[in-house]
ZABA-114907 format. One record per residue (C-alpha): residue number from 1; residue in one letter; x, z, y. Coordinates in steps of 0.001 Angstrom, whole numbers. Each point is the difference from the previous one (the first is absolute). Example, Ala and Ser with C-alpha at 12.3 -4.5 7.8 and 13.67 -1.06 7.14 Angstrom:
<pt><resi>1</resi><resn>a</resn><px>12300</px><pz>7800</pz><py>-4500</py></pt>
<pt><resi>2</resi><resn>s</resn><px>1370</px><pz>-660</pz><py>3440</py></pt>
! end
This chain:
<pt><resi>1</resi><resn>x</resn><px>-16857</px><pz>3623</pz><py>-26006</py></pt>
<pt><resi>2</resi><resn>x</resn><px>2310</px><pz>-3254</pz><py>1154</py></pt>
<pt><resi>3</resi><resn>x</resn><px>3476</px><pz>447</pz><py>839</py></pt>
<pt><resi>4</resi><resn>x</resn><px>-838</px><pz>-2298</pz><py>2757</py></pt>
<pt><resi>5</resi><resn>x</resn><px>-1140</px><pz>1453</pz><py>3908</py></pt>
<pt><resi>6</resi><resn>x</resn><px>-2383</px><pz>-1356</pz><py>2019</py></pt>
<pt><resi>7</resi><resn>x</resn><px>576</px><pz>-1700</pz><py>3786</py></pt>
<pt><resi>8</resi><resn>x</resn><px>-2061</px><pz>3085</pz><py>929</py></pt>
<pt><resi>9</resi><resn>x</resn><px>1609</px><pz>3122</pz><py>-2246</py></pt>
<pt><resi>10</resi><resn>x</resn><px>4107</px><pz>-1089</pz><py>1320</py></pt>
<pt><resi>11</resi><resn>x</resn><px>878</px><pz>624</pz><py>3637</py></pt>
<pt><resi>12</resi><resn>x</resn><px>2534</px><pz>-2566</pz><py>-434</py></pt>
<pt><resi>13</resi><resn>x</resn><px>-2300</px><pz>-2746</pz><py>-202</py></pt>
<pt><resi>14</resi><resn>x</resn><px>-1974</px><pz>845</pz><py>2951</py></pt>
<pt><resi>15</resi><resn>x</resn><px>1062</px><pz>-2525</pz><py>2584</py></pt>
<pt><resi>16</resi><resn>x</resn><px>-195</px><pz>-138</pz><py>3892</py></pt>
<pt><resi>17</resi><resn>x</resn><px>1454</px><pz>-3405</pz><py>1613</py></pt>
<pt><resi>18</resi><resn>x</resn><px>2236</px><pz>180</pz><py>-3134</py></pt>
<pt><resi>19</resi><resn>x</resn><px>1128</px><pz>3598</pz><py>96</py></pt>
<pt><resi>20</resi><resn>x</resn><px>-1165</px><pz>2846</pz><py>-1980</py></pt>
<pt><resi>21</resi><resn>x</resn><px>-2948</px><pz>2247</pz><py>1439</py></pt>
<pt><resi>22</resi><resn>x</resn><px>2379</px><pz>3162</pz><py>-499</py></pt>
<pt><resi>23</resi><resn>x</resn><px>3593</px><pz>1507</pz><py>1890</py></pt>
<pt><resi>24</resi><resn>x</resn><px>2570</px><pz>-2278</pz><py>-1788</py></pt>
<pt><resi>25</resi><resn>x</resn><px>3002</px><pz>1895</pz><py>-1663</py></pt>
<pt><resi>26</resi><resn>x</resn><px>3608</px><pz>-1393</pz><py>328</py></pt>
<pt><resi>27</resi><resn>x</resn><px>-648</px><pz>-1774</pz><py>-3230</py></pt>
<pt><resi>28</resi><resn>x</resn><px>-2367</px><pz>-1856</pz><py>1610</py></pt>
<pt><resi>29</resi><resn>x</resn><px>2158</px><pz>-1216</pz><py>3122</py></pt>
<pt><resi>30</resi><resn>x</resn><px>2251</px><pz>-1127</pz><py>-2645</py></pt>
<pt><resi>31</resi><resn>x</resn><px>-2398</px><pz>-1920</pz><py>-2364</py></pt>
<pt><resi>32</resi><resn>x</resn><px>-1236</px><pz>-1641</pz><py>3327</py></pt>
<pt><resi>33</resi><resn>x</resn><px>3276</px><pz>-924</pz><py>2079</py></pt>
<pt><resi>34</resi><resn>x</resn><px>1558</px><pz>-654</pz><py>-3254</py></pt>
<pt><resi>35</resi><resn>x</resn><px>3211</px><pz>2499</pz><py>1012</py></pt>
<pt><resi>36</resi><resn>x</resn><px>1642</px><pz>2705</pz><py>-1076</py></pt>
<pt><resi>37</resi><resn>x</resn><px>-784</px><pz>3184</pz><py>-141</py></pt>
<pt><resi>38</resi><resn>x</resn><px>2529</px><pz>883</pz><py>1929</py></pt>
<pt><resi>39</resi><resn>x</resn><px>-416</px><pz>-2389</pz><py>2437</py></pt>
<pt><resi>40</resi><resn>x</resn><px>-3308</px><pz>1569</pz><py>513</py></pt>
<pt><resi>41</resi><resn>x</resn><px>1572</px><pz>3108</pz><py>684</py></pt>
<pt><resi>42</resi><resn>x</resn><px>2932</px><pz>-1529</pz><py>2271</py></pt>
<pt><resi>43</resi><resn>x</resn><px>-2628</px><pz>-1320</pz><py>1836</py></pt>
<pt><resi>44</resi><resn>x</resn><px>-2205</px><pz>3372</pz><py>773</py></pt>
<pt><resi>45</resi><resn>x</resn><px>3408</px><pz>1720</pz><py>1035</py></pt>
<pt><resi>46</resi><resn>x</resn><px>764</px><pz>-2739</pz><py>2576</py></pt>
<pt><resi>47</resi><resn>x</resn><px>-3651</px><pz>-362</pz><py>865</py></pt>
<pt><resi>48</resi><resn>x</resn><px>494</px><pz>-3814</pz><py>-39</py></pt>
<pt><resi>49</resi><resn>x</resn><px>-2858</px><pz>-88</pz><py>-3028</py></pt>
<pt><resi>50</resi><resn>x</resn><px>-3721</px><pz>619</pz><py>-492</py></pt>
<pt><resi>51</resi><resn>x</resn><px>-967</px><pz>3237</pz><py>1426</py></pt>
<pt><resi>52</resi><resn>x</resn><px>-103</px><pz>2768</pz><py>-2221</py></pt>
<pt><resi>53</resi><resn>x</resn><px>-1475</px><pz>3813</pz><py>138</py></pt>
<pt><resi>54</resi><resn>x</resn><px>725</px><pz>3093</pz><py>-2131</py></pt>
<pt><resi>55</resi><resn>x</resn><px>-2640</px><pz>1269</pz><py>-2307</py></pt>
<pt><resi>56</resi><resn>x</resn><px>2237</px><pz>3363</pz><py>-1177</py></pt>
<pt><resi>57</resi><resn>x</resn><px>3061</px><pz>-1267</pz><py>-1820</py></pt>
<pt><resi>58</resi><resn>x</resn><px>-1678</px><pz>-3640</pz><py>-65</py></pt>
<pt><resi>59</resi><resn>x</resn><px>350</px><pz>-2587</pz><py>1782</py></pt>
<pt><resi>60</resi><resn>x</resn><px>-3379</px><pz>-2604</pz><py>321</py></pt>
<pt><resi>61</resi><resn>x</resn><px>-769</px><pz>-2752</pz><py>2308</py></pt>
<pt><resi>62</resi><resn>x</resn><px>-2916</px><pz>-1568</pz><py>1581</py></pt>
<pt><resi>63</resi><resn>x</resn><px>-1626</px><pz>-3147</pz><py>-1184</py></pt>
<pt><resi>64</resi><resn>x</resn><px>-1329</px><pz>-705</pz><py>3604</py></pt>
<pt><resi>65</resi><resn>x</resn><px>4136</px><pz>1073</pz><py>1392</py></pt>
<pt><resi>66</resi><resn>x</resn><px>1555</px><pz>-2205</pz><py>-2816</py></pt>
<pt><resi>67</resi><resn>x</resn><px>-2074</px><pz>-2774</pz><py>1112</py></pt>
<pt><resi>68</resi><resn>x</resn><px>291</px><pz>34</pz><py>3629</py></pt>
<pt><resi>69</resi><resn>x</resn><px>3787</px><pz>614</pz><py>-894</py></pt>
<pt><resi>70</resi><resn>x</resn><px>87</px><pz>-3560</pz><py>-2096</py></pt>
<pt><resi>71</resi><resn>x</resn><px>-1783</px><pz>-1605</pz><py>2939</py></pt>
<pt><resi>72</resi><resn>x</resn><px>2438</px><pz>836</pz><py>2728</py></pt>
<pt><resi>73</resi><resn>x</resn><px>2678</px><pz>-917</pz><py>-2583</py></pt>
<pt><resi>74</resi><resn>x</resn><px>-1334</px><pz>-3436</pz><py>-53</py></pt>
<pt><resi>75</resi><resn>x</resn><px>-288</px><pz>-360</pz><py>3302</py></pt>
<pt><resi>76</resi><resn>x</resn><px>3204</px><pz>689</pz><py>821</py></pt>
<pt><resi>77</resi><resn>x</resn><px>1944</px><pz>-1930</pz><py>-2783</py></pt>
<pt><resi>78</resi><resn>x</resn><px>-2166</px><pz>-2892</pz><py>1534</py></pt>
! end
């Protein structure tokens, strides 16, 4: 058996408009804004960041929200 995955067998590598097919973590925010975790976290508690949801103790985010979230962040740095 290789040590390698497949595209199809990791979730990670499924991609939608550059975002994986799956809830992102906070790990993930961070990999993509290149911040912080804690800045992740700042920004959830002052709702100035991508919107986030509970899913019991954990916290997960939209693909589609994080998106539209980086749009109108563009938009308005512009």
């Amino acid at each position: 058996m290789s040590r390698t995955r497949s595209a199809q067998s990791d979730p990670r590598a499924t991609l939608r408009g550059g975002l994986p097919d799956r809830y992102l973590t906070p790990d993930d925010i961070t990999e993509l804004f290149g911040v912080p975790l804690e800045t992740v976290y700042h920004w959830r508690k002052k709702r100035t960041g991508p919107p986030g949801f509970r899913v019991g103790k954990h916290v997960r985010y939209d693909p589609e929200a994080v998106r539209a979230w980086t749009a109108k962040q563009s938009t308005q740095a512009a």
